[in-house]
N, C-alpha and C positions, 0 to 999 in steps of 0.2 A: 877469316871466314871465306867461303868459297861460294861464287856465285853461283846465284840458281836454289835450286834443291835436289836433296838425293836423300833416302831412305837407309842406304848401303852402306855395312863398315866394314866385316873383316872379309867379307864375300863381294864381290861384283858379278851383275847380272850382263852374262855374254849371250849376244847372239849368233854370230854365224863366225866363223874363224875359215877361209878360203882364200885362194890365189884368184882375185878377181881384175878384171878389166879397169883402169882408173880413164880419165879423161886425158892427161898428161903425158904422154909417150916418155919423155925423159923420167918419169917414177914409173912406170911400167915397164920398160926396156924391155927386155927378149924374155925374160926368165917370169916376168909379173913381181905384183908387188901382196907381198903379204899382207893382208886385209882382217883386220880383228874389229868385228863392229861390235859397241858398247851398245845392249839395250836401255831407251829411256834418253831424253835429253834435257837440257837448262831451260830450252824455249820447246813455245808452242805452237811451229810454224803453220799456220792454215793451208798453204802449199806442200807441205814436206812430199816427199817423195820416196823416203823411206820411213811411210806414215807407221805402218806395221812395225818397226823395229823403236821408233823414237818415243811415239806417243803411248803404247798400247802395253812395254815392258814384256815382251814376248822372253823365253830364254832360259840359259841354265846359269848357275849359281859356283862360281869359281873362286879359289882364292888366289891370291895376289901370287902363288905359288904355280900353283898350277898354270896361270897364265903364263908365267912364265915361261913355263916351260914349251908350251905350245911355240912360243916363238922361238925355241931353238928346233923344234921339229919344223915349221916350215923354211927355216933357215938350212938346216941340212936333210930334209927329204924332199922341201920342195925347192927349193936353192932359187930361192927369192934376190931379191935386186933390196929388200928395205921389210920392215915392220912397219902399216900403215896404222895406226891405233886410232879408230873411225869413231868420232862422238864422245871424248874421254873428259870433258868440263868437271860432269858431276862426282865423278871418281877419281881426282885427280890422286889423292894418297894411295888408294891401292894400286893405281896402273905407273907411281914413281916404282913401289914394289915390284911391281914384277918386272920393269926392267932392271934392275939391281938384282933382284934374280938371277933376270938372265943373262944378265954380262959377267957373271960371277960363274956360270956354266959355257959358259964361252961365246956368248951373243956379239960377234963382229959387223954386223949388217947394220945399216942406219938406221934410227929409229924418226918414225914422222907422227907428230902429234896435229889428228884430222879434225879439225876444230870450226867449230859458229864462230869464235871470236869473241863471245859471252864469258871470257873467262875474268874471273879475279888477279891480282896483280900476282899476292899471295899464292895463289892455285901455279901461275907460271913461272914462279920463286922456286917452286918444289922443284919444278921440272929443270931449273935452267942447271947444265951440264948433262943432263938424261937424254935430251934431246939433240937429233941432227937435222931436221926440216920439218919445219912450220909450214902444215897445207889449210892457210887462214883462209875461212870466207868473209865478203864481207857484203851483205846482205842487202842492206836499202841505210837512208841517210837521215830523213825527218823522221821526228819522234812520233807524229799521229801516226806516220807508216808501218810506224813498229809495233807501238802498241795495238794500232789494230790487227795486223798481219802475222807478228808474231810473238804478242799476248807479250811484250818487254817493253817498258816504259823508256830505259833509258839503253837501249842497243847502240846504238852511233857512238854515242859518250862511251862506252866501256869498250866497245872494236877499238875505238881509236886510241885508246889509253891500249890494251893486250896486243894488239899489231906493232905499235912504237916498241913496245916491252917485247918482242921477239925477236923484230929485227935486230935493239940492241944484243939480246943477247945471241944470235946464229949468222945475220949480216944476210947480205946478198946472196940469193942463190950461186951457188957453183957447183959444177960436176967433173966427174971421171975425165978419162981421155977419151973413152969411148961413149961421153952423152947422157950419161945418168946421173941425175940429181945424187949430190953425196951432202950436203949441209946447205942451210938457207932458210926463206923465207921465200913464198910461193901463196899470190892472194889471189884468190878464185872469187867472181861476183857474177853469178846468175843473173842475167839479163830478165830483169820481168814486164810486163805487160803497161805501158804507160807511166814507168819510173826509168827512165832515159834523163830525165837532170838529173835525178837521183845520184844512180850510176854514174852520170858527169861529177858531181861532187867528190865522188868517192875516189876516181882519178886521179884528181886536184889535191886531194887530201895525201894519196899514197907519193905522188911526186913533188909534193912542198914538203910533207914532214915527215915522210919514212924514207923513201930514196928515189932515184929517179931511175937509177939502175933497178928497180921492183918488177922481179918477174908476175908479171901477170896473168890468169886467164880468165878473158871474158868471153863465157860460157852463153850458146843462146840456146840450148837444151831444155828450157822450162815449157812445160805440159798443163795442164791440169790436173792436180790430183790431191788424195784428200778429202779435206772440206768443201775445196773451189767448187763450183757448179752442180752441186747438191741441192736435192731442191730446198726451198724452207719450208721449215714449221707451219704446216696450216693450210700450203697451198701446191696446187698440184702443179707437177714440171711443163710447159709446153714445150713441146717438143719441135727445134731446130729456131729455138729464139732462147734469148737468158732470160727471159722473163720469166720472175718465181723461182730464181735460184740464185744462189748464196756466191757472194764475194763476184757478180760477174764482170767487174770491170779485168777479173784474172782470168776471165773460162777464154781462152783461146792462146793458143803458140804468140810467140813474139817474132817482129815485123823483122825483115832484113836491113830497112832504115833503122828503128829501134838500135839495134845491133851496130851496124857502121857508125850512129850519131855520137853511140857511146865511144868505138873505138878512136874515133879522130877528135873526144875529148882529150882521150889517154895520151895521145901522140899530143894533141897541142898543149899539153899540161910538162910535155916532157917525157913521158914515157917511152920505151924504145923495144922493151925485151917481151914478147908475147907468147903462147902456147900455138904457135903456127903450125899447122904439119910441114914437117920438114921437107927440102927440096932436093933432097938424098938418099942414102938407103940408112944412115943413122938418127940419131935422135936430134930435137931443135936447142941450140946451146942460147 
């Protein structure tokens, strides 16, 4: 059984299929990275940020074929660096299909499965050989966090069990000669507002039992959007105070301390390999 829930069998609902910008220079490299985002997701982040595409089900109705195919069109029209497959938990059978698909029409390009980390064991069973890098997030650590944040009772518990399950099956990140990610595992943990031990645990955890050599990026990009800072039910917004509006311990950007506290968890935990901008004209190895 496959975590979460999904409505979808022989069709998956796509929404936007483009060569877009990633955070990561090394999956980005010169050329972009081919970007296939799944409408609908497992969780129900109150933050999300691609509120419109996760929660809302926006999109067209593909099959495992067709998608396919798509990814050898921006493989050779747009001459991508990678196939990014953005949000694919709940779809995991149809998106093993279409890349069997498209390896079968000639798909050479890495494929990256863009993932919560909410995935079932099973769900990454499908995948393992389909896959060339795992771009895992990994979200926040206590259970009350989750369940209120992101409506998942037992998040922490199942990242940690599907992040072990990736790395064994793709190892450490590595790349090219020229700086692009070509296979690995790659954990992205958005910095949020007042979960700084959070984030510290989640360090601690990636360098005692996944690796210590674990490419990291800790992202301080987090906004408000969404549900954050909406006002509530009943009561009117004041305007340049959170008062009367929803989740405000999230309405504002995260601090620079925030940020550094987490990082020099990651270093004193062992960590070493980070999403740095590079100090050259190629990508960060």
């Amino acid at each position: 059984m496959l975590s979460g829930s999904s409505n979808r069998h022989a069709c998956l609902c796509l929404y936007l299929i483009a060569d877009v910008k990633v955070a990561e220079p090394c999956i980005q490299g010169h050329n972009g990275s081919g970007s296939v985002f799944m409408s609908g997701c497992n969780l129900r982040c109150i933050f999300c940020q691609n509120y419109d595409i996760s929660h809302q089900r926006n999109g067209m109705d593909l099959t495992p074929e067709d998608l396919g195919d798509w990814y050898i069109k921006l493989q050779e029209v747009g001459n991508v660096h990678n196939i990014n497959i953005v949000t694919p938990e709940h779809v995991v059978p149809q998106v093993a299909l279409s890349i069997l698909h498209a390896r079968d029409r000639g798909l050479t390009v890495p494929i990256i499965y863009n993932t919560s980390s909410f995935d079932s064991l099973a769900s990454l069973q499908l995948m393992d050989g389909l896959v060339d890098i795992y771009l895992a997030d990994f979200k926040v650590w206590n259970p009350s966090t989750s369940k209120r944040l992101l409506k998942a009772d037992d998040y922490a518990t199942t990242a940690k069990e599907s992040i072990k399950a990736m790395q064994a099956q793709v190892g450490d990140l590595c790349f090219t000669g020229d700086g692009i990610a070509k296979k690995g595992l790659l954990v992205r943990h958005l910095v949020m507002p007042g979960k700084e031990d959070e984030g510290s645990e989640i360090m601690k955890f990636l360098a005692d039992e996944v690796s210590s050599d674990c490419f990291v990026n800790i992202m301080e990009q987090y906004h408000p959007d969404a549900h954050v800072g909406k006002p509530k039910r009943g009561k009117p917004e004041d305007k340049g105070t959170n008062d009367g509006v929803r989740y405000a311990e999230l309405n504002r950007a995260v601090t620079d301390q925030e940020v550094s506290s987490i990082r020099k968890a990651a270093m004193e935990a062992g960590l070493w390999r980070f999403n740095d901008p590079p100090k050259h004209d190629g990508f960060a190895i």
